[in-house]
N, C-alpha and C positions, 0 to 999 in steps of 0.2 A: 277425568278418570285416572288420569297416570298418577297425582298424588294419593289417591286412598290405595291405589297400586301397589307404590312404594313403602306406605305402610305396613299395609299386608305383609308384605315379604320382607322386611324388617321381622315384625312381630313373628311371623312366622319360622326364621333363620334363629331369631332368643329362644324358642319354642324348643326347636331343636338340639340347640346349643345346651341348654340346662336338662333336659331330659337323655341328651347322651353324657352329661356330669353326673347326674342322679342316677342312672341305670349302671353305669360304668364304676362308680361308689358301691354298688350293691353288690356288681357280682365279679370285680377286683378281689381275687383269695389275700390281697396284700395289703388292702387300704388300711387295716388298724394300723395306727403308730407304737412302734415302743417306746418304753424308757428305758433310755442307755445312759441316764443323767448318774447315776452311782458307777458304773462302770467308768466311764470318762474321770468322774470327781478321784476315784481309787488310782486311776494312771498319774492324774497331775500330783496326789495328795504324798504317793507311794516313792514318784522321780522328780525330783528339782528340777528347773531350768537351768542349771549350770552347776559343774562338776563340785562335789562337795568332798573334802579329804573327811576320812574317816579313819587313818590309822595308818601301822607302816610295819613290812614283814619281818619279823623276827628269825625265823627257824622255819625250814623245810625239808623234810623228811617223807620222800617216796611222795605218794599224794596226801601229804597234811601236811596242812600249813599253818604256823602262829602268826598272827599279828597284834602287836600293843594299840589299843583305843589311843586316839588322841584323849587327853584328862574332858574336857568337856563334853563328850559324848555320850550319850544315853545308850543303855544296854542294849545290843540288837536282841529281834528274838532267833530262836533257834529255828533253822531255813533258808535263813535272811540269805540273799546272794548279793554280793560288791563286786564290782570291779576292780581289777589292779592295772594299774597301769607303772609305766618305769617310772627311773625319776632321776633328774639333773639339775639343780638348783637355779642354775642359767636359765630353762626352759621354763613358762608357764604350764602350770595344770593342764590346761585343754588343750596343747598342743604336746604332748608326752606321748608317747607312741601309748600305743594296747598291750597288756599282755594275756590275762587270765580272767575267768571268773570263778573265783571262791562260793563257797557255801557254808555257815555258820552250820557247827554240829555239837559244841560245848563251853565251858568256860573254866578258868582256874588262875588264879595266884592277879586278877585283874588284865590275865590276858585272853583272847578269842582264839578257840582251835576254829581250823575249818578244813573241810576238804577239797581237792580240787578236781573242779568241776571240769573246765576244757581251759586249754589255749588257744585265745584267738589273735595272737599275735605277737609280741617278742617271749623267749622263754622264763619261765617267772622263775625271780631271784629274789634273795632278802634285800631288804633298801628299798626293793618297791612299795607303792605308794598304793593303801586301801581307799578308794573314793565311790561314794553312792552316786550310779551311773546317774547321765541328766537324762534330758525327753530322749524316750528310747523311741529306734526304729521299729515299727508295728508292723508286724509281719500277719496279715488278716485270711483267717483261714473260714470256707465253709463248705458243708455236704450237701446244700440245697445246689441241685441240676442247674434250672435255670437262674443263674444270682444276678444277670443283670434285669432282668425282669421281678427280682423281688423286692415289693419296697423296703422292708427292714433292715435287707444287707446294704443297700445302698444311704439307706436313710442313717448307718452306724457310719459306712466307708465318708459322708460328709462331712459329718461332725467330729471324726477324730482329723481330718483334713481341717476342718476348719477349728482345732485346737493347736496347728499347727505344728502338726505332727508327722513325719515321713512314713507312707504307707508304702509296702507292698503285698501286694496281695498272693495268695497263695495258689496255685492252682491246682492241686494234687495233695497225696499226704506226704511228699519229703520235699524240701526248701535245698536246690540243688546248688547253690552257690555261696560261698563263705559271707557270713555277714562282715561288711566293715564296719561295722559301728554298733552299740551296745542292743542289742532286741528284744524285745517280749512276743508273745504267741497270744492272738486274740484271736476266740475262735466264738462265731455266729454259728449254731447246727440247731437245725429240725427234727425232733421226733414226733410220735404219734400225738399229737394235741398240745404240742410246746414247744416252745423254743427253747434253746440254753444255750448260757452266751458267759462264756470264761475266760479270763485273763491266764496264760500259764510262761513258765519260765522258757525258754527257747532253748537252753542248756540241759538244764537238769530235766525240764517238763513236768515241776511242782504245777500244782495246781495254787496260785495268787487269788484267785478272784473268780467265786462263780453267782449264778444268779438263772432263775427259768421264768419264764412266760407261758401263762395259756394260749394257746392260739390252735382252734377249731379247724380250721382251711386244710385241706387235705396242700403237701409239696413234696413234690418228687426228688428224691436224696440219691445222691450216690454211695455213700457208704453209711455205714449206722453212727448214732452217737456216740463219742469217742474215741474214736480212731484216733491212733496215734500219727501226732505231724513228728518228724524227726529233722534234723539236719543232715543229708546227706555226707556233707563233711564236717568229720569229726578229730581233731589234732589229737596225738594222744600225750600224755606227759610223760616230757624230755626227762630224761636221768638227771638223777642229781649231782651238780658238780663235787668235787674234792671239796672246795674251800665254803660248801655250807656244813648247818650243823649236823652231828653224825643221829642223833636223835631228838624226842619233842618229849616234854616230862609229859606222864601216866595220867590223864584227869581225874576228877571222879568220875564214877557212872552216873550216867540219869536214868539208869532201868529202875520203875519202880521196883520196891520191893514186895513179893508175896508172900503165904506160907504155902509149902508143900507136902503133901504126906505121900506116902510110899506111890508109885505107881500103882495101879489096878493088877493085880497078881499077875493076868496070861500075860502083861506088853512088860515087854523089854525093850530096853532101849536102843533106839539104831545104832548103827556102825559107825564108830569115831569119827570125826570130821578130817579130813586129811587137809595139810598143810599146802592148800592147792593154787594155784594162778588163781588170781580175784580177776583177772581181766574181762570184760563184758563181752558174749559172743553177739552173733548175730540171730536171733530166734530162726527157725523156717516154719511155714505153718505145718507140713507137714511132718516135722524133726525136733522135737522141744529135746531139751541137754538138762543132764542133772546134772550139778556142782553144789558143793557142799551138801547135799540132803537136800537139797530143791530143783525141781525143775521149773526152770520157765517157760512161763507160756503165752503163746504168740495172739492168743486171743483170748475174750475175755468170755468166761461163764459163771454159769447161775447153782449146779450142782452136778457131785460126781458120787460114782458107784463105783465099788469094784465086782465085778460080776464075771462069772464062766457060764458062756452062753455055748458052748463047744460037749461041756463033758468031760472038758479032757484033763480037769482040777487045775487048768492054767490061766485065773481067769486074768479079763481085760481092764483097760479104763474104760470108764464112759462119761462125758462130759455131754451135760445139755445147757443152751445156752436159746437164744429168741430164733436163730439160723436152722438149727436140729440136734442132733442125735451123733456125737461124736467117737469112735473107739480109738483107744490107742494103748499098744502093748511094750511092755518093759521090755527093751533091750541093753543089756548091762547100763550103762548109765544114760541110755537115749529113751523117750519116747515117741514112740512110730507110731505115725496113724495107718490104722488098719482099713479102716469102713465108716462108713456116715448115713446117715437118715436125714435129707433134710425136708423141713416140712416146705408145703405148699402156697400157704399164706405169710405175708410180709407180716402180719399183723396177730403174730403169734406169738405169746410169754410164756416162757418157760416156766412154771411153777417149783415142781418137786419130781426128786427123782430115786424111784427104790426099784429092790432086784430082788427075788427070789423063784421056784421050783414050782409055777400055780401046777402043773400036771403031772409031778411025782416021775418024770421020764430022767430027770441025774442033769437037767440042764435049766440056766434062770432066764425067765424074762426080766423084763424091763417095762418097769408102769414109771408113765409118764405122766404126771398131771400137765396140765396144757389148759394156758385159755385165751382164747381169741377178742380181740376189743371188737368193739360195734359201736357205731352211734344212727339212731333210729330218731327221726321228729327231732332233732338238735341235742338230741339227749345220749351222752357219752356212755358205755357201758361194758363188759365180758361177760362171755358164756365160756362155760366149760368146753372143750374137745380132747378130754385126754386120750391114751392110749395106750396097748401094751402091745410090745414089740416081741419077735423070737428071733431064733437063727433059723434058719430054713437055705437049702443051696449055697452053702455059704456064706450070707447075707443077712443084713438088717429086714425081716419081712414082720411088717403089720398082722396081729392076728386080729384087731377091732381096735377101729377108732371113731373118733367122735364120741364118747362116752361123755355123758353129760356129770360127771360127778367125780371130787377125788378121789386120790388115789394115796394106801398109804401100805406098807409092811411094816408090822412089827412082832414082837415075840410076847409070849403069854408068859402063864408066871412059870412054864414048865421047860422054857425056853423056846416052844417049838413056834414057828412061823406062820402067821396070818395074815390075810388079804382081806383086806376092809376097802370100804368105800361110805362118801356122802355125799349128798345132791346139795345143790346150791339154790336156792330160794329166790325170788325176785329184787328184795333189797338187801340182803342180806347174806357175809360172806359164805353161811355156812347154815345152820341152824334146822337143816334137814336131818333126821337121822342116823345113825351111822350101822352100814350093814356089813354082810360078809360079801367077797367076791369071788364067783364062783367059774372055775373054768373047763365047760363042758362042752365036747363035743367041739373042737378046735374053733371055739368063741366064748364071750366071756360075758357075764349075766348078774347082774345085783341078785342076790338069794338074801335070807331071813336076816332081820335085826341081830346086829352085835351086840348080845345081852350087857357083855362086862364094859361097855360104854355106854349106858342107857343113859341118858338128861344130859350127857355130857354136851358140851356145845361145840367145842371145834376136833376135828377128826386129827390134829395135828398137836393138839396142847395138853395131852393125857398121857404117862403110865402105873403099870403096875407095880407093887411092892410086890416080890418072891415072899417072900413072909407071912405076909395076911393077905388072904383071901377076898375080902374086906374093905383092904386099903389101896386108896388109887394117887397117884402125883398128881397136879396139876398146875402148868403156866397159867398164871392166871396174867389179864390185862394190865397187872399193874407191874409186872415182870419180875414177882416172887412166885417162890416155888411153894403152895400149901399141897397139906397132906391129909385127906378128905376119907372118912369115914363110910363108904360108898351108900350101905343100908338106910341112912339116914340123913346122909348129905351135909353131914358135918365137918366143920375145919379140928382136924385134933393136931397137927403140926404143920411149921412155918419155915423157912428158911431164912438165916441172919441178914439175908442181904440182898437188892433186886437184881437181876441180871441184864439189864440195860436192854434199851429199844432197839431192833433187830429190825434197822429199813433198807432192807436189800433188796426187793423183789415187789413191785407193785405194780398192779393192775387196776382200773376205773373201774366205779361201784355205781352203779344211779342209784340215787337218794328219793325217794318216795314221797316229799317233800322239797318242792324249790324253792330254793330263797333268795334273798337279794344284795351283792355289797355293795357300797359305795352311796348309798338312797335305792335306785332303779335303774342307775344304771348297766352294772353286770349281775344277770342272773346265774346262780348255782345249783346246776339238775345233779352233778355226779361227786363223788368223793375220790379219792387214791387215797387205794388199802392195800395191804403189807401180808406178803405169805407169809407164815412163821419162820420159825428156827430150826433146826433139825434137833429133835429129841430123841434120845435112845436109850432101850433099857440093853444092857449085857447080860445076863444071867451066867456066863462063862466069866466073865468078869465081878464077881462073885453079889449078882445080883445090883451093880450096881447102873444109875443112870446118868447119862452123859448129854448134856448141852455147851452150846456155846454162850460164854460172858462175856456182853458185848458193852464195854466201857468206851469203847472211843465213841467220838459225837458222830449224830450222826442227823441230816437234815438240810437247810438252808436257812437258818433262825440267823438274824444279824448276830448273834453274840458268838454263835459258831461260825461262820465265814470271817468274822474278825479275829478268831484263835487261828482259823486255816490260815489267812495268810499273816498272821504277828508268828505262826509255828509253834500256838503254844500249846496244842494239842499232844499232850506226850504221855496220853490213856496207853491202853494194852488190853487189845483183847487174849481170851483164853480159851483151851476147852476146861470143861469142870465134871467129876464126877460128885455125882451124890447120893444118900441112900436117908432111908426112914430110920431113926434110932431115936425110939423114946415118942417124947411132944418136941421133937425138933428133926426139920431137913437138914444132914450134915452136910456138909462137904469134903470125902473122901480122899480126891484127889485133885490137882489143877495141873494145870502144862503150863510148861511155858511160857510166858507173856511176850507176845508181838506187838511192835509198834507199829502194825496192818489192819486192814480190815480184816475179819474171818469171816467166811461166805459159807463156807460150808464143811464139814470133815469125816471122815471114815476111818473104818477099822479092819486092818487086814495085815496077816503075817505079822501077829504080835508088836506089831508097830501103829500109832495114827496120824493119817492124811490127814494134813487141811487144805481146803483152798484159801487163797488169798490174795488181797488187792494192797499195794503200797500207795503211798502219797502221791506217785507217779501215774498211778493208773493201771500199774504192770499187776497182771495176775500171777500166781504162783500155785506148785500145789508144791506143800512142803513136809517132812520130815520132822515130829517132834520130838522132843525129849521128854 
C-alpha cells in the first residue's frame, strides 16, 4: 500500500502546484507582459556607449551659447541636448571633468546656438568640448503605490539592468541629490485603463520618448499621470567672465510666418512686456506669478472661465481639471486661489466648462460637463454626471448634479445668452437632441427642443451667422469650417483651410460592436473619443467667431514621436476668428502663433486668455497679442 500511497501524493501535490499557477495567472492584476522593446531600442539607439565629440564652444553670452560642429557631423535637431564637458589635450575624453548641458534652439552661418540648460559641474567656458553623452544614468520613476508588487515596473527595472545600465529609482516626484553622471528620466505611470511609459530629459523635462498600453486591471496610483519629477538641485548659470565674448550674432527666426488682419474691434492689446528678470520661480499650488503676460501654473487643466459668481462685477478664474473645480483671483501680478470644488470620484474627466446668469439674480453659475468612466461585463465606458454650481455662503455650492447630458453657453444671433443641453446615447458621443436648460425653482431641468439647432449633431460643433437668419457655421469632422444653409441643409460656404485635430480631452466610448486585433487574441469592446474644441461666436466682436487652430501634432503615430524627440515639431498653434462673407468662411483675424499646445481660451477685459501646455508639460495661461 505505501507505493500507490506515494503516488497519490505526488500526483496530488502537481495537482496543486499547477492549479495554484493557473488560478494565480488569472487573478494576478499584473501578469500581462509589456513591451518595452522600442523603449530600450530609443535609449541605446539615442546614447552611444562611449563619449562621442560633437563640437567645441565658441561664444557665450548670458545663457547662450555657440558651438562649431565638428565638419563630419550631421545636423542635430532642434531640442537635441549634449553634454559639455572641459577640455585639456593631455586628458582623455572620458575622463574630462562635467560641465554643462546645452540644448540645441537654432542655427546660422554652420554654427549651433543653444541655450543653457544647467551646470552640472565645472563652469562652462569657450574651449569646451560638445560630446553626445554615453549610456546614461536612468533615473526610474513611477505613481503605481505598490511597484514592487507590480510586474511591469519591475519586468522594465530588469531589462534596463540588464542592458547594463545604472538604475536609480525614484521614490517621490523630486530626485534630491546631484546627479554625477549624465541622466535621463524614465517614467512607468498608470492611468485609468493604461499605462504610459516615457523617456524625458532630466534637465530640461523635454518629453524624448513616449508610448501607452491598454491595461484593464484596476492599480492603485499615488499621484495622477504626469506629475512633474524635478531635480531638487538645480546650479544656476555662473556670470559670464571678462575674457568671453561680449555678444552671439542675431540668428534667423524659426517663427513660422502668418497673415494677420486687424484685431477684433473691442480687444486691445495687452500692456507692453516689461523688460523683466527671465529667471524661473518656484510655482506654489496655491500662488501662480504672472511675468511677461503669463502666469504659470502649477498644475495642469482641461478648461477655464472667467466668471463673477459674487455680483460684484469682480469676476474670478475658474479652472477645471479631472481633481475639480478651481477659483483663483487676480492679484496685481499673482494668482491666488480662492475656493475649490473637488469632486468625489477618482474617475472623473473634466469635459467643458461655461459660465453664465441661468436665474437673472446679476450672478453666474458654472455648468460643468463631467463624465465618469465605468467598465461593466469587461466593457470600458462613460456616462455623463455633469453639473452646475453657484455661490451660496460664500462657497462653491452644487445647485444639481449628476445630470446626465451636456452642457454648453452660447449666444444667439442677438447676442443674448443661452443654456442648451444634450443627452448622450448608448454608443454614441452625442446624437441625442439638443434642448434648452432651464432653471427653476433653485434646480435645473431639460425644457423643450433647441429649435435653431435642430438635425445638428454635436451640441458643441455649431454657430450662428448675425446676418442670416438662415445661416449656421459648422466644425465638421473633417476639421473645416462649412457654412450651411439651415432650411435646407445645404453647404453654401467653406473655409480655405482645416483647423487641425484637437486631442486634448478623451474619455472611452463602448462600441456596439466588438471586434478583434491581432487574429483573437485582443478583443476591442470600447473606442477613446475626444471632447471638441471651444467654439465661440462674439457678436460684440463684430459678429465674429472664434476657434482654436490646432497645427501642432498631436497623437502617438511613430512619425509623430519620431518629430517629438528629432524636435522637429516646430507647428504653432493659434486662436482664429472668422465670419461668413459671400460662398466663403473668411478668416478675420488670427493671434499669435505658439510653439505650445492650446487647450483652451477666453475673453475678458478686451484682452484673450489662453491656456497652454509647452514641450515640458508646464501649463500656462497666457496674454495674447
Amino acid at each position: 500500500m505505501r507505493e500507490p500511497l506515494k503516488v497519490y501524493n505526488l500526483c496530488l501535490k502537481a495537482l496543486v502546484f499547477f492549479l495554484f499557477i493557473f488560478l494565480g495567472g488569472l487573478n494576478c492584476p499584473c501578469a500581462a507582459s509589456q513591451n518595452f522593446t522600442e523603449l530600450l531600442s530609443f535609449l541605446e539607439n539615442r546614447f552611444p556607449p562611449i563619449y562621442k565629440p560633437f563640437g567645441t564652444i565658441t561664444e557665450i553670452h548670458g545663457d547662450r551659447v555657440v558651438f562649431k560642429p565638428d565638419k563630419q557631423q550631421e545636423r542635430p535637431g532642434r531640442g537635441t541636448e549634449f553634454l559639455v564637458t572641459t577640455y585639456s589635450p593631455e586628458i582623455p575624453i572620458y575622463l574630462q571633468p562635467l560641465s554643462s548641458v546645452i540644448k540645441v534652439i537654432s542655427f546660422f552661418n554652420g554654427n549651433i546656438l543653444c541655450t543653457h540648460v544647467v551646470t552640472v559641474g565645472q563652469p562652462l567656458k569657450t574651449g569646451d568640448m560638445v560630446v553626445i553623452p554615453p549610456s546614461p544614468t536612468v533615473y526610474l520613476y513611477t505613481n503605481i503605490t505598490e511597484k514592487n508588487a507590480f510586474s511591469p515596473y519591475n519586468e522594465l527595472l530588469n531589462k534596463i539592468i540588464d542592458k547594463n545600465l545604472e538604475v536609480v529609482e525614484v521614490p517621490g516626484v523630486e530626485i534630491k541629490q546631484k546627479p554625477s553622471r549624465f541622466g535621463v528620466l524614465v517614467c512607468l505611470e498608470a492611468g485609468n485603463g493604461y499605462l504610459t511609459y516615457k523617456v524625458k530629459s532630466l534637465y530640461s523635462q523635454d518629453t524624448l520618448y513616449t508610448n501607452t498600453a491598454d491595461f484593464d486591471k484596476h492599480v492603485a496610483v499615488s499621484r495622477p499621470v504626469g506629475s512633474r519629477v524635478r531635480l531638487a538641485y538645480m546650479e544656476t548659470l555662473p556670470e559670464t567672465s571678462p575674457e568671453k565674448i561680449a555678444a552671439v550674432p542675431t540668428p534667423p527666426t524659426d517663427t513660422k510666418p502668418f497673415t494677420v488682419s486687424a484685431l477684433p474691434p473691442s480687444i486691445s492689446p495687452p500692456v507692453t512686456e516689461k523688460a523683466a528678470d527671465e529667471t524661473p520661480f518656484k510655482a506654489k499650488k496655491t500662488d501662480e506669478t504672472l511675468s511677461r503676460n503669463k502666469f504659470s501654473l502649477s498644475e495642469a487643466y482641461h478648461r477655464f472661465v472667467w466668471a463673477d459668481m459674487n455680483g460684484d462685477h469682480t469676476p474670478s478664474l475658474f479652472f477645471l481639471n479631472n481633481q475639480g473645480i478651481f477659483e483663483f483671483q487676480q492679484d496685481q501680478n499673482r494668482l491666488r486661489q480662492a475656493d475649490q470644488y473637488l469632486f468625489h470620484s477618482p474617475d472623473i474627466i473634466g469635459i467643458h466648462l461655461h459660465k453664465g446668469d441661468m436665474n437673472g439674480d446679476g450672478k453666474d453659475e458654472l455648468l460643468v460637463t463631467l463624465a465618469e468612466t465605468t467598465v461593466f461585463m469587461g466593457r470600458e465606458d462613460s456616462r455623463l454626471c455633469s453639473m452646475v454650481l453657484t455661490r451660496k455662503n460664500g462657497s462653491l455650492t452644487v445647485v444639481q448634479d449628476r445630470l446626465d447630458y451636456y452642457l454648453r453657453v452660447i449666444q444667439n444671433r442677438e447676442g443674448e445668452t443661452e443654456f442648451i443641453g444634450q443627452t448622450k446615447v448608448a454608443y454614441d458621443q452625442y446624437d441625442g437632441f439638443i434642448f434648452k436648460i432651464l432653471y427653476e425653482k433653485n434646480s435645473i431641468r431639460s425644457g423643450p427642443e433647441y429649435r435653431p439647432a435642430r438635425n445638428i449633431y454635436s451640441i458643441y460643433q455649431f454657430n450662428f451667422d448675425i446676418h442670416d437668419s438662415d445661416q449656421i457655421m459648422i466644425i465638421e469632422p473633417s476639421n473645416y469650417v462649412y457654412g450651411y444653409f439651415a432650411p435646407l441643409e445645404r453647404v453654401e460656404a467653406m473655409s480655405s483651410r482645416q483647423y487641425g485635430k484637437y486631442k486634448e480631452i478623451s474619455y472611452p466610448q463602448k462600441l456596439k460592436k466588438e471586434s478583434y486585433t491581432k487574429g483573437f487574441s485582443d478583443k476591442v469592446n470600447f473606442e477613446m473619443v475626444y471632447t471638441p474644441r471651444r467654439f465661440e461666436l462674439k457678436k460684440e466682436f463684430d459678429g465674429q467667431c472664434f476657434l482654436i487652430n490646432k497645427e501642432r501634432q498631436a497623437g502617438l503615430t511613430a512619425e509623430n514621436v519620431l518629430d517629438k524627440v528629432l524636435s522637429r515639431d516646430e507647428a504653432l498653434d493659434t486662436i482664429v476668428g472668422i465670419s461668413w462673407r459671400g460662398d466663403s468662411i473668411v478668416e478675420t483675424w488670427e493671434s499669435k502663433g505658439l510653439a505650445k499646445d492650446i487647450i483652451d481660451y477666453c475673453f475678458y477685459d478686451n484682452k484673450v486668455y489662453v491656456l497652454t501646455r509647452d514641450s515640458l508639460g508646464d501649463y500656462a495661461l497666457e496674454v495674447l497679442r
